[in-house]
N, C-alpha and C positions, 0 to 999 in steps of 0.2 A: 083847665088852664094849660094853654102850651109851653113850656117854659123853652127858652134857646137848648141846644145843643152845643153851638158853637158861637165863638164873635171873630168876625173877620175885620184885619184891619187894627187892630187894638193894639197898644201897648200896654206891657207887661212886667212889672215888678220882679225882680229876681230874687229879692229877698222878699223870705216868709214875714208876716207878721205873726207871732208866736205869745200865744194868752196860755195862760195858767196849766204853766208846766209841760205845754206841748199838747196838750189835750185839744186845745183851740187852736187850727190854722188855717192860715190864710194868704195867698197871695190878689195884691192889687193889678188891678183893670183899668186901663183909662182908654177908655172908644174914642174915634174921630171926633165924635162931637165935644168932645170935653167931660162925659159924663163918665164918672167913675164909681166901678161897683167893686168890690170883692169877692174871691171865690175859693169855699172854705170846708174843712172838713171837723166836725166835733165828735168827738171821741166819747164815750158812757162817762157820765157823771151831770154835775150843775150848775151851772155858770151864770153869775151877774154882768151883763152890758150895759152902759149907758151911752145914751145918746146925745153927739151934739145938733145934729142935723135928723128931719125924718129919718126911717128905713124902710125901705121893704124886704123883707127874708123873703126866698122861694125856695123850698126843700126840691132839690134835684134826688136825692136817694135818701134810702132809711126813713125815721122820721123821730120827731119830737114831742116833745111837751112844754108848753110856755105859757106864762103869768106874766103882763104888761107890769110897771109900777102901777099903784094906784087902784090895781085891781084883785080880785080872791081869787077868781074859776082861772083855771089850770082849763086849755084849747091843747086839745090833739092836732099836729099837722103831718099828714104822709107826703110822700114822694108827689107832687103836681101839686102839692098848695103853698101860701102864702100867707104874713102876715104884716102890716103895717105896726110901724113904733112910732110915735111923737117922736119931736126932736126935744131933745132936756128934755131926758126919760128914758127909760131903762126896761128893761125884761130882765127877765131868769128862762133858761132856754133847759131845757136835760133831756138828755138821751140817754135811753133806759137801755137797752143794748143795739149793739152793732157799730156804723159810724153815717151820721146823717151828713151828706153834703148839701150844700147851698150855695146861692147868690145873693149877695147883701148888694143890692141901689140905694144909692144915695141921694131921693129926693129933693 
């Protein structure tokens, strides 16, 4: 999977949005088209998200490990994968060491 480099054209949030303690960040994306993602960095540890809308994660560096709600199996994802969230619904994401960045879309 190719994931972007870049978005050209975009507007950009200047303020962080900041989860649990600073461990989770992220600043907001909105493309020409309307479509808005964010783009974020998680730091080692375990984090609950819930969802109001789909998602799609795409691990640009490091990588993780994530449990949907609703589900047991713990999925490894490195650097070039991806994973889909329901909307009203949640994950637990953890990063074992280093710091994994991504793109979160918003379906």
């Amino acid at each position: 999977m190719a994931l972007p480099s870049s978005f050209a054209g975009v507007t950009v949030h200047a303020k962080a949005n900041i989860y649990f303690d600073g461990r989770v960040v992220s600043h907001t994306v909105l493309l020409p088209d309307g479509a808005k993602k964010t783009l974020g960095l998680i730091y080692p540890g375990s984090y609950h998200f819930g969802t109001g809308a789909p998602e799609r994660m795409e691990i640009v560096a490091g990588s993780c490990h994530v449990t949907l709600d609703g589900q047991t199996g713990l999925k490894n994802y490195a650097e070039g994968t991806a994973f889909d969230v329901p909307g009203k619904s949640g994950f637990t994401i953890e990063v074992k060491t280093g710091i994994c960045e991504y793109i979160c879309s918003f379906l």
